[in-house]
N, C-alpha and C positions, 0 to 999 in steps of 0.2 A: 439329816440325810443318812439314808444307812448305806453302808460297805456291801459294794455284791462282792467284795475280792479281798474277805475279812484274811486278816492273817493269823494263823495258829501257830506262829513261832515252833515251839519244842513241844507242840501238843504231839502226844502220840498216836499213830496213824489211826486205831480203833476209836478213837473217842470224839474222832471228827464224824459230825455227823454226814457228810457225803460219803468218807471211807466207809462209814458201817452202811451205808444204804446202799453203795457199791458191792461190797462184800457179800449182803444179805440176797439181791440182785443175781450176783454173780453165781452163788450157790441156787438159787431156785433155778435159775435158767439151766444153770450144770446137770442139776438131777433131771429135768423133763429131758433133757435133750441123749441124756444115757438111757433113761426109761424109753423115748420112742430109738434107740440106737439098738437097745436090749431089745426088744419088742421084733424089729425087724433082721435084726443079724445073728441072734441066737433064739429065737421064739418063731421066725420063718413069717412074720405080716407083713408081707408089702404095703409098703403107704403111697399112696394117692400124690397127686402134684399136689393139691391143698395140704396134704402133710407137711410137704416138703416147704410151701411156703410158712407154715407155723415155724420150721423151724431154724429158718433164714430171719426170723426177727426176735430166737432166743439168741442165737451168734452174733445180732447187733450188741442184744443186753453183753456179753459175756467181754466182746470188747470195749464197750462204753464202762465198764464196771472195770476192767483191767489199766483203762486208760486213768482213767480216775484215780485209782489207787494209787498207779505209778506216778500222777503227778503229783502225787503228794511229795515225792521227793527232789520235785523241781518246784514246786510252788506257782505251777504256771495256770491253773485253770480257777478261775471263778468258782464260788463255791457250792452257788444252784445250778451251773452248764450240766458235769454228771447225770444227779439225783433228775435233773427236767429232760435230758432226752433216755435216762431208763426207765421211765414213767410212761417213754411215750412209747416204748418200744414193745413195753410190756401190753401197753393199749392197745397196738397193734396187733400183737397176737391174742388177746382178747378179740378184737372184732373179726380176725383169720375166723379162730377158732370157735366163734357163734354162727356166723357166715356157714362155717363149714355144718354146723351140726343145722343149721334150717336147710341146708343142702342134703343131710343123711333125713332127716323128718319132712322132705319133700316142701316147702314152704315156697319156697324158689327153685328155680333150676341154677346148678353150678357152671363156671365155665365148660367152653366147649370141650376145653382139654381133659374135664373129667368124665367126658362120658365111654371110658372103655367099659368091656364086658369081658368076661372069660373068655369068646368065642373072639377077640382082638386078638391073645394071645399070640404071636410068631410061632412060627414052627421050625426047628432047627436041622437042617441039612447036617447027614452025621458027614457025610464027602466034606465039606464045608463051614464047620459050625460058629466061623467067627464072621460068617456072612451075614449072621444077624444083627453084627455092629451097625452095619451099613443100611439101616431100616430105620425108622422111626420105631418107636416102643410106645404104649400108651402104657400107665400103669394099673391098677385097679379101680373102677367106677369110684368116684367121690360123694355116692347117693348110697355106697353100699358100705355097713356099718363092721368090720371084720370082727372089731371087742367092743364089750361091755361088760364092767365093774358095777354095781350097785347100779345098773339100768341106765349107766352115762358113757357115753361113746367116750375114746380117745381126745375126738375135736374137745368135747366136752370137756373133761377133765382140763385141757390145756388151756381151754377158755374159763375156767375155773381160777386156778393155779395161776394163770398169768394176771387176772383181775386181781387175787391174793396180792402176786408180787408186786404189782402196780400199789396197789394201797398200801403192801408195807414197805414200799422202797420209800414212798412218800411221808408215809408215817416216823422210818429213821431218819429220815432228812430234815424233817423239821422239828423233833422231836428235841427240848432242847436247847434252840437256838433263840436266841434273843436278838432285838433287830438293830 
């Protein structure tokens, strides 16, 4: 029978393979999530609601990878729980972010939340200009593509990069282990 809840004694934290699939995990989700952070708060792109849900399932990865590590110094979690739900989280922004880019190539239609246009925009009362708290805001169309790198949207890239992080978070997890 094998152990889901093997113990590593005095192993040190890198050499466990959930730690390094944690860690590797942690860092891929860290960079997209500064890259669309950079992109829209010193590069001026506003991101779409599908942005925003891409990147509510890197801050899954970021805490499931953080939690991980940290139980390594309690020794409380199983040793495939981790590595299996940052696999799945990375899969989900995988599927965001294919979703989103048949949504920018017209394939489907996106939710209804993404259909703003320029002409949605609010207009700002200067008598008044925190009146537009109290509105609804749409953000920018989800069909409309703001960058492209080597001819692959944003969605793209992150739909890329998160399949990457999916296969290698699973690739250091089991990378290794004997059963």
């Amino acid at each position: 029978m094998v152990s889901t809840t093997r113990s590593y004694g005095t192993t040190p934290l890198f050499k466990r393979p959930d730690a390094r699939a944690a860690l590797f995990g942690f860092v891929v989700s860290a960079a997209l999530l500064g890259g669309a952070w950079f992109f829209q708060y010193v590069l001026g792109y506003a991101p779409c609601i599908m942005c925003y849900w891409q990147r509510h399932a890197h801050k899954v990865v970021l805490a499931v990878a953080a939690a991980t590590i940290a139980a390594h110094a309690v020794g409380g979690l199983p040793r495939w729980l981790g590595p299996v739900l940052l696999v799945s989280a990375f899969t989900g922004s995988f599927v965001l972010g294919a979703f989103h880019v048949g949504v920018e190539f017209g394939l489907w239609d996106g939710p209804a939340a993404c259909a703003a246009t320029v002409g949605d925009l609010p207009t700002i009362d200067p008598n008044d200009p925190l009146a537009i708290l109290d509105g609804e805001f749409a953000g920018p169309s989800c069909s409309d593509v703001a960058w492209r790198f080597l001819g692959i949207s944003m969605a793209g890239w992150n739909a890329l990069i998160s399949l990457f992080g999916a296969l290698g978070t699973y690739r250091l997890a089991t990378h290794g282990v004997k059963p």
